[in-house]
LUMFI-311710 format. One record per residue (C-alpha): residue number from 1; residue in one letter; x, y, z. Coordinates in Angstrom, 3 decimals, always signed. Layout:
node k = NUM; r = a; c1 = X; c2 = Y; c3 = Z;
...
# end
This chain:
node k = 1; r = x; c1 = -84.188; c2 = -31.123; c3 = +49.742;
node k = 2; r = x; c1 = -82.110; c2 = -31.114; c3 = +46.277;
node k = 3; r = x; c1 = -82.984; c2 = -34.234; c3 = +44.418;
node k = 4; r = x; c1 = -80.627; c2 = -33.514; c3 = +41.827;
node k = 5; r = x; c1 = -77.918; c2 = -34.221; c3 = +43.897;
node k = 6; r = x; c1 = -79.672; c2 = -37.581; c3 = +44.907;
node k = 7; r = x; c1 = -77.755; c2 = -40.929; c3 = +43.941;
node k = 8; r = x; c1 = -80.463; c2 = -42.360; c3 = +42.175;
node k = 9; r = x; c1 = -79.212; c2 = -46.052; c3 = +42.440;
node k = 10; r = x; c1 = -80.188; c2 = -45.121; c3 = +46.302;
node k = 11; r = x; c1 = -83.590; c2 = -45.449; c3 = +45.517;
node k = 12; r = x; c1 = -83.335; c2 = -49.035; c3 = +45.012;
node k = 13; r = x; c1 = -81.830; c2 = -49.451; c3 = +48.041;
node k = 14; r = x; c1 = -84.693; c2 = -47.387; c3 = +49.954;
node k = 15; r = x; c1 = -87.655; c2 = -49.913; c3 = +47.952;
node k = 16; r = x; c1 = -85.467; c2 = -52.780; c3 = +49.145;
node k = 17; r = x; c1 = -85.547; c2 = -52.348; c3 = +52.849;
node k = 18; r = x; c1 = -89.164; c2 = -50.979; c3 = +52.358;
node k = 19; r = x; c1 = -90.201; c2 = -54.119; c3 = +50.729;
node k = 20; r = x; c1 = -88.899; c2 = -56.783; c3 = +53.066;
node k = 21; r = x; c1 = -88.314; c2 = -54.964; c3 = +56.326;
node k = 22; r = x; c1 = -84.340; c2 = -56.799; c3 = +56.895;
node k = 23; r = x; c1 = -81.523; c2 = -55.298; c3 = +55.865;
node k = 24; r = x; c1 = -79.612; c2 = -58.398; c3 = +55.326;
node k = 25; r = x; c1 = -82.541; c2 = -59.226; c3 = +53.105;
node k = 26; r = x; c1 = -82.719; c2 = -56.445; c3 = +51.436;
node k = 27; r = x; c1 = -78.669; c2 = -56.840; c3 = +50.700;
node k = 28; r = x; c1 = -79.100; c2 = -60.389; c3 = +49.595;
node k = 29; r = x; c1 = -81.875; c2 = -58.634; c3 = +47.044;
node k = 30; r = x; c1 = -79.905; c2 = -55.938; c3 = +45.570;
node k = 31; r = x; c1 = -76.701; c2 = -58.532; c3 = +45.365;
node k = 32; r = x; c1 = -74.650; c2 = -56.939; c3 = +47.837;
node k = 33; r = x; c1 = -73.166; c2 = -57.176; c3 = +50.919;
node k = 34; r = x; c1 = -74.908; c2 = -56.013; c3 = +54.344;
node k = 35; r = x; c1 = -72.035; c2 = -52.878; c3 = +55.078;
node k = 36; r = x; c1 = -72.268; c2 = -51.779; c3 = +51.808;
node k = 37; r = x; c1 = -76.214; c2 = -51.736; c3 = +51.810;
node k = 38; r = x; c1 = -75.906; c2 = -50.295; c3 = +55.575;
node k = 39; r = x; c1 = -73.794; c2 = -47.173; c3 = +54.044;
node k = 40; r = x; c1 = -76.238; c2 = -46.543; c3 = +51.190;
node k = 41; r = x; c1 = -78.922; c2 = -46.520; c3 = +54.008;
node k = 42; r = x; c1 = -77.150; c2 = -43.836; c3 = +55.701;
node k = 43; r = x; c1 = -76.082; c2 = -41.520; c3 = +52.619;
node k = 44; r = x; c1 = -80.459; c2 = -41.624; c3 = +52.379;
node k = 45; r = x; c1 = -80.759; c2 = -40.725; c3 = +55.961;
node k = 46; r = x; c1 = -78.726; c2 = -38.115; c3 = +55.530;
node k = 47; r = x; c1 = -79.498; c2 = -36.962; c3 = +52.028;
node k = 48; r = x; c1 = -83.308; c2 = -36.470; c3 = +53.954;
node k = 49; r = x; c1 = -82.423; c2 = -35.700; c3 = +57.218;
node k = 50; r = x; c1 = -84.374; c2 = -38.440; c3 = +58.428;
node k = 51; r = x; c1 = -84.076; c2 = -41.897; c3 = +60.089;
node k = 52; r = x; c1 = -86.335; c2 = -43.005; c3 = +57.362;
node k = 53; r = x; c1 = -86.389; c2 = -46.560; c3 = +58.801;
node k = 54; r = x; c1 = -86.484; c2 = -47.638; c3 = +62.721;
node k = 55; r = x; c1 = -85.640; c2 = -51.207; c3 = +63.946;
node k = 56; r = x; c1 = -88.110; c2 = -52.734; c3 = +66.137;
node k = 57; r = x; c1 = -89.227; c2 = -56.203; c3 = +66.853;
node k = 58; r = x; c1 = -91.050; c2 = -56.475; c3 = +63.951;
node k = 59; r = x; c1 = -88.009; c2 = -55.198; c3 = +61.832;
node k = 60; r = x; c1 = -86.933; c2 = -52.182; c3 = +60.053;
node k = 61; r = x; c1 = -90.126; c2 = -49.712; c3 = +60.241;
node k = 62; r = x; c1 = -90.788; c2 = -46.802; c3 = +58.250;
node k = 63; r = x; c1 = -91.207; c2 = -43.305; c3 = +59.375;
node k = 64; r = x; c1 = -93.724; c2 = -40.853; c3 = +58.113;
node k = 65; r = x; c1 = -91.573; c2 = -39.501; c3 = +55.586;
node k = 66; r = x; c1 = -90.758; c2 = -42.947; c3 = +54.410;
node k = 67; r = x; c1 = -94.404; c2 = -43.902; c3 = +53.979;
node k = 68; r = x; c1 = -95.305; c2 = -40.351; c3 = +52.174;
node k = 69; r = x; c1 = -92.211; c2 = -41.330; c3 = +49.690;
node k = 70; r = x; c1 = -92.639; c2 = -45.217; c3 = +49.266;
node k = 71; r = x; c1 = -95.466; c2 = -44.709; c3 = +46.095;
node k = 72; r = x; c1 = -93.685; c2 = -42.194; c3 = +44.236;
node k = 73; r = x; c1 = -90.434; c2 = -44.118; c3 = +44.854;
node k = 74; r = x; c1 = -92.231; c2 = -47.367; c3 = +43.764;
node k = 75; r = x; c1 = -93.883; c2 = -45.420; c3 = +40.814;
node k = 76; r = x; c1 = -90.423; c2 = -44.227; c3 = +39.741;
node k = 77; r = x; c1 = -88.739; c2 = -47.451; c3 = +39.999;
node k = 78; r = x; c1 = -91.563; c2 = -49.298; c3 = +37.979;
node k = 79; r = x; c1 = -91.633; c2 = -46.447; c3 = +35.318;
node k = 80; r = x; c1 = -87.587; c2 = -46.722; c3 = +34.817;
node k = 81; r = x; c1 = -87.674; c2 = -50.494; c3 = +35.194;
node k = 82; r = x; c1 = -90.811; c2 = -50.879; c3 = +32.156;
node k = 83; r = x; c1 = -88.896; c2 = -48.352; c3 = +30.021;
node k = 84; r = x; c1 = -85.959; c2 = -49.259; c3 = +29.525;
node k = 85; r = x; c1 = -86.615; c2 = -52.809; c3 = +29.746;
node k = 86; r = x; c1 = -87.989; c2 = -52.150; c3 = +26.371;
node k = 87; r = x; c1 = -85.944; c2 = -52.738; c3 = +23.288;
node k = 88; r = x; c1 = -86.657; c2 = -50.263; c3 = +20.464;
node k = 89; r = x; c1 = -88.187; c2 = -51.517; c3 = +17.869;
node k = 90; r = x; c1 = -88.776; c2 = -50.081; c3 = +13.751;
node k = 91; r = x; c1 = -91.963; c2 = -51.454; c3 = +12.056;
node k = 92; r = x; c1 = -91.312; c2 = -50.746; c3 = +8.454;
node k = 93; r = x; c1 = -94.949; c2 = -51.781; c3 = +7.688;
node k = 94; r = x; c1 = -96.548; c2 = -48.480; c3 = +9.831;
node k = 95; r = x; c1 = -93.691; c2 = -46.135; c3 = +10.419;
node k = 96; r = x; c1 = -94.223; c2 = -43.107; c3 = +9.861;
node k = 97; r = x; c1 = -90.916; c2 = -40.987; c3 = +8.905;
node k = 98; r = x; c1 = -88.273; c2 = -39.485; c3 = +6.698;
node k = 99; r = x; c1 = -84.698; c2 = -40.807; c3 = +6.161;
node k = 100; r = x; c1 = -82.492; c2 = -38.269; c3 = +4.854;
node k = 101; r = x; c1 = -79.222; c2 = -40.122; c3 = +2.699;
node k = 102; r = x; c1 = -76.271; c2 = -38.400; c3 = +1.122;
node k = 103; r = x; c1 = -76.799; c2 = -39.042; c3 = -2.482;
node k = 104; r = x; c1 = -74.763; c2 = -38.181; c3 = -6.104;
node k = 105; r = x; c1 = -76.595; c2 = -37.262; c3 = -8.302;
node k = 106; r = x; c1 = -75.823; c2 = -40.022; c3 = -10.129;
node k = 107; r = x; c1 = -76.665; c2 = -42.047; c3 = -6.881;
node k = 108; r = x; c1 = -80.450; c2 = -40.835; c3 = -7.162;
node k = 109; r = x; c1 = -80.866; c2 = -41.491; c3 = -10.690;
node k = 110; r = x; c1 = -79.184; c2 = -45.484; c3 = -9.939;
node k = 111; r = x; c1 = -80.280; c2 = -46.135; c3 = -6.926;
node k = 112; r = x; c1 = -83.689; c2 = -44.135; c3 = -5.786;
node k = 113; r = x; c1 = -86.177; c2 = -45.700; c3 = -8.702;
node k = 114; r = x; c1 = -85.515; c2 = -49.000; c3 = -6.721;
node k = 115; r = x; c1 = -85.560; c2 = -47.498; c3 = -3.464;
node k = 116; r = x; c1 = -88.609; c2 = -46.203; c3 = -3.948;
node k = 117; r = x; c1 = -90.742; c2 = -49.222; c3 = -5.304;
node k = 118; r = x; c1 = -89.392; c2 = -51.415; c3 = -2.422;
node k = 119; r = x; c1 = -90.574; c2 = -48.498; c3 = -0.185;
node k = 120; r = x; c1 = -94.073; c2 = -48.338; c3 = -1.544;
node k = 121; r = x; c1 = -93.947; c2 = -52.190; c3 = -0.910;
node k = 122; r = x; c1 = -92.864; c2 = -52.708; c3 = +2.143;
node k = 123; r = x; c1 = -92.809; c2 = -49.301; c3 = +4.203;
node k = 124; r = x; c1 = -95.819; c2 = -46.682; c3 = +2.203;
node k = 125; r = x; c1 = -95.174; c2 = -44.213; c3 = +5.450;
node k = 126; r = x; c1 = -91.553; c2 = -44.059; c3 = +4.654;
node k = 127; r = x; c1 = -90.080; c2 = -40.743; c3 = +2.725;
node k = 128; r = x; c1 = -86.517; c2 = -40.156; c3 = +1.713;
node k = 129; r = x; c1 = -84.564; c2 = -36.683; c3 = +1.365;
node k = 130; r = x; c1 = -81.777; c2 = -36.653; c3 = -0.645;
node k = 131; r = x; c1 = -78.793; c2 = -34.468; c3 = -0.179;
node k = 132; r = x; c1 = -75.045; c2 = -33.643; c3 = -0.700;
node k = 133; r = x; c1 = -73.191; c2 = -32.029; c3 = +1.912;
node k = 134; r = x; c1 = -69.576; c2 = -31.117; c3 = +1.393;
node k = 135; r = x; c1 = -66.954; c2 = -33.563; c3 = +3.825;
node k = 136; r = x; c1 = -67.090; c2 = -31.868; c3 = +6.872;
node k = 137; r = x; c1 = -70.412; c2 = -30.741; c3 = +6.720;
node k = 138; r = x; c1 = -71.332; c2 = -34.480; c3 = +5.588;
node k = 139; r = x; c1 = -69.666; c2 = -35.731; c3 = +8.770;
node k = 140; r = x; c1 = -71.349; c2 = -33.065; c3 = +10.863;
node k = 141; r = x; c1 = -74.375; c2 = -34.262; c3 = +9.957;
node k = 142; r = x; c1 = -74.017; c2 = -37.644; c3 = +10.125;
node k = 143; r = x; c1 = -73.002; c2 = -37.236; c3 = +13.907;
node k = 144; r = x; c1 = -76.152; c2 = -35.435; c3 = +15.211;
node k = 145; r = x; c1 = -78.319; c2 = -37.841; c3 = +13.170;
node k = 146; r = x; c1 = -79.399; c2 = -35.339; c3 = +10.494;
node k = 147; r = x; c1 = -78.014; c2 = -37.852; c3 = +7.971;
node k = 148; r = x; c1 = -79.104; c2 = -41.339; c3 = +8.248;
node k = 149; r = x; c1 = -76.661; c2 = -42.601; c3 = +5.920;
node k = 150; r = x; c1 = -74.491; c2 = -41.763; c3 = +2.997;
node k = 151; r = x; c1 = -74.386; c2 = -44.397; c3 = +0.087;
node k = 152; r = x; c1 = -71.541; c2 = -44.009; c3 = -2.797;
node k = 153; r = x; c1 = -68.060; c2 = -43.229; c3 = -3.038;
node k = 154; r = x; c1 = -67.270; c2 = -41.273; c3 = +0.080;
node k = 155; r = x; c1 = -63.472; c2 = -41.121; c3 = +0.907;
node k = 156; r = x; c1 = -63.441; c2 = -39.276; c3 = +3.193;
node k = 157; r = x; c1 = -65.694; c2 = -41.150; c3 = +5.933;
node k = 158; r = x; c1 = -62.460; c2 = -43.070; c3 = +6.909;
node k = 159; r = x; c1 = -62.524; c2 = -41.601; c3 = +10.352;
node k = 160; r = x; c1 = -62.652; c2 = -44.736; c3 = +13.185;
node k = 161; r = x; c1 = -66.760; c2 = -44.010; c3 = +14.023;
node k = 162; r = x; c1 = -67.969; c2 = -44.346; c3 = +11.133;
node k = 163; r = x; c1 = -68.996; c2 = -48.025; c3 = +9.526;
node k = 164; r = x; c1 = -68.840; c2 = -49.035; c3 = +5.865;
node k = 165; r = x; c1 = -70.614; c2 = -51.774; c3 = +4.001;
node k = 166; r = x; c1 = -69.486; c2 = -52.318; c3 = +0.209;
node k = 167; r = x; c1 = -72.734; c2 = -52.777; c3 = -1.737;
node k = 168; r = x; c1 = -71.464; c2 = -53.565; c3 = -5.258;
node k = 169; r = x; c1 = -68.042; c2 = -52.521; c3 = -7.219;
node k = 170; r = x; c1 = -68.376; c2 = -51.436; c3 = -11.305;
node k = 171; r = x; c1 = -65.717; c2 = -50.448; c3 = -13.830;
node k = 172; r = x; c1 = -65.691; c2 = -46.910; c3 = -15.411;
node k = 173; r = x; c1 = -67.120; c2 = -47.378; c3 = -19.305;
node k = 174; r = x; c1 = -67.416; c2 = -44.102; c3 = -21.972;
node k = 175; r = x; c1 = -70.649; c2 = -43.308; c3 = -23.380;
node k = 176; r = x; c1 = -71.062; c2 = -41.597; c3 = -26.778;
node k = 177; r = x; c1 = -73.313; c2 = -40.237; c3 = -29.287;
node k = 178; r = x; c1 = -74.839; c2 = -43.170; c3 = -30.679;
node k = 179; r = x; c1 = -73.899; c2 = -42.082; c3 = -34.383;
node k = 180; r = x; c1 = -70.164; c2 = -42.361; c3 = -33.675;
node k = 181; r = x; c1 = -68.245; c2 = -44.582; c3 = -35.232;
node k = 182; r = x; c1 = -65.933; c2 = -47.078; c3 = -33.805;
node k = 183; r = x; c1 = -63.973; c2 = -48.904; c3 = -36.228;
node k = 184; r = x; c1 = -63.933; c2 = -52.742; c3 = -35.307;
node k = 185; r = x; c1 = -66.397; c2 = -52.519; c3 = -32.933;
node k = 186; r = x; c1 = -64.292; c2 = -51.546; c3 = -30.139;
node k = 187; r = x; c1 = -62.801; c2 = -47.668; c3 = -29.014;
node k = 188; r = x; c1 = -58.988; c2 = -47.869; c3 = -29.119;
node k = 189; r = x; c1 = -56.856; c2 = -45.625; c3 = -27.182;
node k = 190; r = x; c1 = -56.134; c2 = -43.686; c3 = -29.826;
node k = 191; r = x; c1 = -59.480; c2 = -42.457; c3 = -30.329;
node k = 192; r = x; c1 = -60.332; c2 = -42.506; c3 = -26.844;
node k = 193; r = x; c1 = -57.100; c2 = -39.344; c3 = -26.359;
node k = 194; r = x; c1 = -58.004; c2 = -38.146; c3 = -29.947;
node k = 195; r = x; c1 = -61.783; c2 = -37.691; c3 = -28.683;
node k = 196; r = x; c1 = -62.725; c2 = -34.266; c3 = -26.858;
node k = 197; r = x; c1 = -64.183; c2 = -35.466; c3 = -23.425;
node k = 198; r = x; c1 = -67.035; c2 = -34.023; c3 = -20.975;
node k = 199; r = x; c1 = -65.486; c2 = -34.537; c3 = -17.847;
node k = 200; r = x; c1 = -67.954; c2 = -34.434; c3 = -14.422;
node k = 201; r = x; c1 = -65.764; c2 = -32.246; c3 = -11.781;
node k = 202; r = x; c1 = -66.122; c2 = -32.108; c3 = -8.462;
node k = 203; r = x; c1 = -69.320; c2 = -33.399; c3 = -7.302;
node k = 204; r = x; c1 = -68.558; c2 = -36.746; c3 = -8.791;
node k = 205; r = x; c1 = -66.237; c2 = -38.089; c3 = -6.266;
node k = 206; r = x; c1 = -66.036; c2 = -41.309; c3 = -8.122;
node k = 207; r = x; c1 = -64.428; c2 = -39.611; c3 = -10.884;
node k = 208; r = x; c1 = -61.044; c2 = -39.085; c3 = -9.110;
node k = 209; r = x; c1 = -60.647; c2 = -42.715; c3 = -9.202;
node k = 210; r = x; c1 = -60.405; c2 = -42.352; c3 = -13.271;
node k = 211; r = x; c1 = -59.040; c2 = -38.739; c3 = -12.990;
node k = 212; r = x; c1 = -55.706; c2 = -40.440; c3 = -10.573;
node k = 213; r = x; c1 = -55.367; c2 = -43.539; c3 = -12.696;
node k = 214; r = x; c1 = -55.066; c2 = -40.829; c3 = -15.842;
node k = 215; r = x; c1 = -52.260; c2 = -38.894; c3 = -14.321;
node k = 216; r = x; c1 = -50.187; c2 = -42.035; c3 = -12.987;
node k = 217; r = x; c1 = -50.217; c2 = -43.092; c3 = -16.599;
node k = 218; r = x; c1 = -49.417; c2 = -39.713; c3 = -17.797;
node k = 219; r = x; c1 = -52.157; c2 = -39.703; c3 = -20.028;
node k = 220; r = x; c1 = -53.629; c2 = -36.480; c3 = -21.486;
node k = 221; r = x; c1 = -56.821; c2 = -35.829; c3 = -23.419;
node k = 222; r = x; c1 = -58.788; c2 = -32.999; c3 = -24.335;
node k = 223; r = x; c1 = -61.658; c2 = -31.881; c3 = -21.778;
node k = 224; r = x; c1 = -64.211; c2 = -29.686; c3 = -24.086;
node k = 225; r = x; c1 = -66.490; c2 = -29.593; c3 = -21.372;
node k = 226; r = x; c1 = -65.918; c2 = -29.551; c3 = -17.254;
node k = 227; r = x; c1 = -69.403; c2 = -29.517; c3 = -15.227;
node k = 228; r = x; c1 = -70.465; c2 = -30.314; c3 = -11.353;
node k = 229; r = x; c1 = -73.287; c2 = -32.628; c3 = -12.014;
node k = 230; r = x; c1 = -74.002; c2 = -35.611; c3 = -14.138;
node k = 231; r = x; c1 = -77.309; c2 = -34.917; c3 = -15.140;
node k = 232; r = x; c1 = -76.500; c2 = -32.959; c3 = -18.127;
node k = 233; r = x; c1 = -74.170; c2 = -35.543; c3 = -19.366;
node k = 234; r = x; c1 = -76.648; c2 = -37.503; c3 = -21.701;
node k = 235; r = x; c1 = -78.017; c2 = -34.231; c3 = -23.190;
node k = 236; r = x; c1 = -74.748; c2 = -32.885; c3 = -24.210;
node k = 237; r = x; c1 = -73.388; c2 = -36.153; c3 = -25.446;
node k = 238; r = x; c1 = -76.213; c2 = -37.094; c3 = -27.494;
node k = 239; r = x; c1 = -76.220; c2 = -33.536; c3 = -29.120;
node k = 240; r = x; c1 = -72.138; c2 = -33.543; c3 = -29.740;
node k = 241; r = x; c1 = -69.322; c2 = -35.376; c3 = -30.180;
node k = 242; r = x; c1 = -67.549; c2 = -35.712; c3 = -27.336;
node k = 243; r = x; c1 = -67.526; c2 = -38.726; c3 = -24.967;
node k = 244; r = x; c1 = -67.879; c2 = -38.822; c3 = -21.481;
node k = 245; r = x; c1 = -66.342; c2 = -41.714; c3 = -18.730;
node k = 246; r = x; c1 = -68.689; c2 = -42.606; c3 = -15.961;
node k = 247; r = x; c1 = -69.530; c2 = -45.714; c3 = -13.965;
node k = 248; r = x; c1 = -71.178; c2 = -48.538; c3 = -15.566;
node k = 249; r = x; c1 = -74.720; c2 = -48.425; c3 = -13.609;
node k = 250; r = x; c1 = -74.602; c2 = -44.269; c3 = -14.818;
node k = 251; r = x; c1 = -73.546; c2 = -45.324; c3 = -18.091;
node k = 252; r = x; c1 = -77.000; c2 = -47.804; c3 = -18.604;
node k = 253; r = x; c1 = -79.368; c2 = -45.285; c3 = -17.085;
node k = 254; r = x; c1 = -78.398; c2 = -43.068; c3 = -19.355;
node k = 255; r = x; c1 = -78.022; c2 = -44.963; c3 = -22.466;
node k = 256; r = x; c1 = -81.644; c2 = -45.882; c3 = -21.422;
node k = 257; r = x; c1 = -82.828; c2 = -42.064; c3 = -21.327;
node k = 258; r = x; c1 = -81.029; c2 = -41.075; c3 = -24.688;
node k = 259; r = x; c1 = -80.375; c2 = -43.727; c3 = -26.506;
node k = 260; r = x; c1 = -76.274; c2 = -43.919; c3 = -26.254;
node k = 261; r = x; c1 = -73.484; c2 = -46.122; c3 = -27.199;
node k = 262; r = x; c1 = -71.379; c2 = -47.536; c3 = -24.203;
node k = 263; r = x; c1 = -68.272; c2 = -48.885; c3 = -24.675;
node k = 264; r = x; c1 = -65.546; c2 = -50.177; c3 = -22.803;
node k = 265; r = x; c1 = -62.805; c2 = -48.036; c3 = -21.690;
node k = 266; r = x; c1 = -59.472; c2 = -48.843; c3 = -23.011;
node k = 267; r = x; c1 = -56.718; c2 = -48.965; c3 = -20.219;
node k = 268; r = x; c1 = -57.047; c2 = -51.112; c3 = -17.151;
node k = 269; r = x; c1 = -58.827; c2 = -49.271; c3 = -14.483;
node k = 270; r = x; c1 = -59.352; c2 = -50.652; c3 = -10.853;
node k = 271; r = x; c1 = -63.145; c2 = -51.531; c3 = -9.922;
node k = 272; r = x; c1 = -64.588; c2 = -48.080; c3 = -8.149;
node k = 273; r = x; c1 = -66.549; c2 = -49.636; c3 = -4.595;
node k = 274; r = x; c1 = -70.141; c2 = -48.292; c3 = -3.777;
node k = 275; r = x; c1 = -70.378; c2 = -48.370; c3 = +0.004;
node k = 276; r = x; c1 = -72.893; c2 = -47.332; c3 = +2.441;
node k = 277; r = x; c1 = -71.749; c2 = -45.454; c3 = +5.465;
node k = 278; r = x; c1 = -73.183; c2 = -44.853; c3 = +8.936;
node k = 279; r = x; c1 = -72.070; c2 = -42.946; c3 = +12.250;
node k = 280; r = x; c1 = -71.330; c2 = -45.228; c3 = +15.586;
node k = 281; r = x; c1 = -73.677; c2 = -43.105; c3 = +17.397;
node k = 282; r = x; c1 = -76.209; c2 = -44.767; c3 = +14.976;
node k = 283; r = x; c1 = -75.283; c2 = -48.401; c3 = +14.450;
node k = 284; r = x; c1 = -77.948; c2 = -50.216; c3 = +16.720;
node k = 285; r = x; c1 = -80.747; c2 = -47.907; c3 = +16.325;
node k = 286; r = x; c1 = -83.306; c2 = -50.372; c3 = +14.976;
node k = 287; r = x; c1 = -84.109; c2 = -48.126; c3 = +12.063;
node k = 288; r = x; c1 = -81.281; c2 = -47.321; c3 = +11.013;
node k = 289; r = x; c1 = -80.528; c2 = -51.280; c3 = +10.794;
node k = 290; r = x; c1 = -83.579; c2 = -51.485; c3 = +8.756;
node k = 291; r = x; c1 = -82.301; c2 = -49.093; c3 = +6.233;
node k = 292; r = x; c1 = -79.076; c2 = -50.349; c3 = +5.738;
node k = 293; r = x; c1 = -80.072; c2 = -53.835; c3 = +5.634;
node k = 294; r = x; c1 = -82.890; c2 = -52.347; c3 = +2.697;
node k = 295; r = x; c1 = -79.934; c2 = -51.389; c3 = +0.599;
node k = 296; r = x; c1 = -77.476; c2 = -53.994; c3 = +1.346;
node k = 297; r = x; c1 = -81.027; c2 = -56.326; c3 = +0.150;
node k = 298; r = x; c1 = -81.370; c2 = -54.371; c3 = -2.756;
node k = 299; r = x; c1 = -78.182; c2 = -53.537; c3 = -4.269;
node k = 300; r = x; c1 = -75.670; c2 = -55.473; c3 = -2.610;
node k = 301; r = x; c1 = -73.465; c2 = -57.603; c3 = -5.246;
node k = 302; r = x; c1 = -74.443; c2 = -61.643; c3 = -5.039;
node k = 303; r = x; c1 = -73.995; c2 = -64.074; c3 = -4.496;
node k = 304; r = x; c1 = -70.789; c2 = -62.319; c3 = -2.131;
node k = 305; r = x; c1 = -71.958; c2 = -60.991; c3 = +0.980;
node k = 306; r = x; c1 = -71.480; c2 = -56.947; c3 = +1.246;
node k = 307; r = x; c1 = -68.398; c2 = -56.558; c3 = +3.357;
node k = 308; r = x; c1 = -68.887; c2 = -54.829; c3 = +6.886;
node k = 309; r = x; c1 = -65.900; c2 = -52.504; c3 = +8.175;
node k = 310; r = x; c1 = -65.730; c2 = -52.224; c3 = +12.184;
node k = 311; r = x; c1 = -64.416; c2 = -48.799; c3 = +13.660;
node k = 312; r = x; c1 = -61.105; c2 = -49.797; c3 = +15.742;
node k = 313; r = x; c1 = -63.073; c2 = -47.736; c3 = +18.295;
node k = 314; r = x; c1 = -66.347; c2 = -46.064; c3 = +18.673;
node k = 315; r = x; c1 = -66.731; c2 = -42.868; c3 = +21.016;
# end
């Protein structure tokens, strides 16, 4: 007897006409009509080489082998039917588990100190791991639920399963040692192309927003120093004289950690967007919902709701 190749959905069928003895009850039960119910009975007969149910005066009887089968077929039935009546659900209170998120650098140092105090608050057995992934490998990731979520500037999650939620747009400002001078208060342009610049390259993807908008204006300036992570920017800038463009939120942590001058940059620049991104696969998991909702709590922009961005299609 090969159960794999068993039409489950048969079973029902077999716990109907066990249960009320009529197969035109045991239609009316399962919401269909008495031929179709009168098929399925004889795909099981066949399926077990056995009549497993004889009509007699007292209605549809079962044989032996139905009576050995009716409590595992009942245990089944109940066991499917408890399960996966059961919504999942994600107490943040006394879960006990690790997100992982694609962060910047700059991402951790803006956005974990919050994370992390909310956490402590509202979800103690919650951990994060932060990472960065290169595109594809990002998108790998984030499909076989190795990623939970990636929060920043991410371009390249465009891709129709993947959802987006803007959490809050900033400008691009330039920090500076906090001995430099700026005559009237403000940095001109001339200054700001006269000035050697630390430039982050490539792991701040925000940057090519700035990077673009300086080639469509066909502006040059001196890059001193090129480096992949922000987390030397401060250091160097308080220690020289070069200046450095980075978003607004990096630009106040840091001015925090080394005491430097920010300053507005000056040429119009578009608002960079700070989104968080999830996989379809992903997008009703109950904790997963939690998390998002965390962040959109915490850092989305008021009073303006974070926009949400459907895929056109989710496989």
């Amino acid at each position: 007897m090969d159960i794999d190749r068993l039409d489950l959905n048969l079973l029902r069928v077999f716990e109907a006409v066990l249960r009320t003895g009529r197969v035109t009850e045991a239609a009316d039960a399962l919401d269909m009509s008495q031929p179709a119910l009168s098929f399925a009975l004889g795909k099981l007969r066949r399926h077990f080489d056995d009549p497993l149910f004889v009509r007699t005066a007292a209605g549809m009887q079962p044989t032996p082998l139905a009576q050995a089968m009716a409590a595992p077929v009942r245990e089944a039935l109940d066991l499917l039917r408890t399960r996966l009546a059961k919504k999942p659900v994600f107490d943040p209170a006394r879960a006990a588990r690790t997100f992982t998120i694609s962060l910047s650098d700059a991402g951790e140092m803006v956005l974990l100190p919050r994370l992390l105090r909310r956490l402590r608050r509202e979800a103690p057995g919650v951990d994060i791991a932060s990472i960065q992934l290169p595109p594809a490998e990002l998108e790998a990731a984030m499909e076989q639920g190795a990623v939970d979520l990636a929060v920043g500037y991410f371009p390249d999650l465009v891709r129709e399963v993947y959802y987006q939620q803007r959490l809050f747009s900033q400008p691009f400002v330039c920090i500076m040692n906090a001995r430099r001078a700026l005559p009237g208060g403000r940095l001109t342009m001339k200054a700001f192309l006269a000035a050697s610049h630390a430039v982050v390259r490539p792991q701040g993807r925000s940057q090519e927003v700035f990077e673009r908008k300086l080639e469509e204006l066909g502006l040059e300036r001196r890059v001193a120093l090129s480096i992949p992570h922000f987390m030397s920017v401060p250091f160097v800038v308080m220690e020289s004289d070069l200046i450095a463009t980075v978003p607004e939120a990096v630009a106040e942590s840091f001015a925090r950690m080394a005491g430097l001058r920010v300053a507005p940059l000056p040429l119009p620049l578009a608002r960079v967007d700070l989104k968080q991104h999830w996989h379809a696969r992903y997008h009703r998991d109950p904790a997963n919902q939690w998390l998002r909702a965390t962040f959109a709590e915490e850092f989305g922009s008021p009073p303006e709701a974070p926009g949400l961005a459907r895929p056109r299609r989710a496989r």
